[in-house]
N, C-alpha and C positions, 0 to 999 in steps of 0.2 A: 429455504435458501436465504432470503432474506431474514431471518430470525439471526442467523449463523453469521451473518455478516456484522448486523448489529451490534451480534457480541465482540468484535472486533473495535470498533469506531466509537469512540465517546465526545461528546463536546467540551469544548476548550473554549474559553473567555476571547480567542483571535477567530475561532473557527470550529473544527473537529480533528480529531488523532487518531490513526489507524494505529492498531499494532500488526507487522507483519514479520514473517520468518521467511527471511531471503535462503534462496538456493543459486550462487551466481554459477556460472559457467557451464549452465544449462543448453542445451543442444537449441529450442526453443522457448522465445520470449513469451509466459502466460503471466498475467494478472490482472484477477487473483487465479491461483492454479488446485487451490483447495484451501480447509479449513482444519486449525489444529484445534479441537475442543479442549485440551486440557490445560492448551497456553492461549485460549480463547483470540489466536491469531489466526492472520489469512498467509496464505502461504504467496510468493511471488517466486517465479521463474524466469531468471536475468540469465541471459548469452552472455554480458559481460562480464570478466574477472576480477575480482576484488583488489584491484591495485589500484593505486593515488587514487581512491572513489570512486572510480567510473561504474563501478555496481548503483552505490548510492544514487551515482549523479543519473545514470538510467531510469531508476527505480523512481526518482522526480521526476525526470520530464516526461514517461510514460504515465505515472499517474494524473498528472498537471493535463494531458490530453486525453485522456480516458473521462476526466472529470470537467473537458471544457472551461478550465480557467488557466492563467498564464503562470510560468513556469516559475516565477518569484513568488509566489503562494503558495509553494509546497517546499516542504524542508525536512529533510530528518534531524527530528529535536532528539533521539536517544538512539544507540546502538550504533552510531558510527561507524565500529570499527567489529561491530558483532552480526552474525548473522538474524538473530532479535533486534528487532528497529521499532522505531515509534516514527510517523510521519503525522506533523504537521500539515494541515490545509487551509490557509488564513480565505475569511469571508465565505463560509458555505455554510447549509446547513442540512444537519444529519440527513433527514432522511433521503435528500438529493443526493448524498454521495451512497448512502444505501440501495438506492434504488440505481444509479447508475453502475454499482460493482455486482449487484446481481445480474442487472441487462448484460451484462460481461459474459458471463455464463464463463464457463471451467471448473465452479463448485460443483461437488457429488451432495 
């Protein structure tokens, strides 16, 4: 599980970068809720709807608490306005954010 995550999360010169493929207006909030191997992303599962951000803005402040850092150290630096996103995590490092999205559990 943690191999599968790794593939996901690379380090950044601020931090690390997840890539994730957003599902918003999911019945329940999981992340991560699985792993795409072929887009070597983690998949998240937002209740919220993709209008003025509030997917995005979800998708940070859940993972900003899931990773125990404050909510201005996580950003989506790519995919904006796409279900493919890149997040941002300024000051961490990898294997800590690895090992807390495994402790997560929802990966198969």
């Amino acid at each position: 599980m943690e191999d599968q995550i790794g593939e996901a999360v690379d380090k950044h010169p601020e931090g690390v970068t997840i890539r994730f493929e957003v599902v918003p207006g999911a019945s329940k909030l999981s992340i991560p809720s699985g792993f795409n191997p072929w887009r070597r992303s983690l998949e998240a599962r937002l209740t919220e709807k993709p209008t003025r951000g509030r997917a995005n803005a979800q998708l940070t402040r859940e993972l900003a608490s899931l990773l125990n850092v404050p909510g201005y150290r996580v950003a989506v630096i790519g995919g904006q306005k796409s279900s493919r996103k890149t997040v941002l995590v300024k000051g961490v490092e990898i294997e800590n954010v690895v090992a807390c999205l495994a402790g997560r559990g929802g990966l198969r």
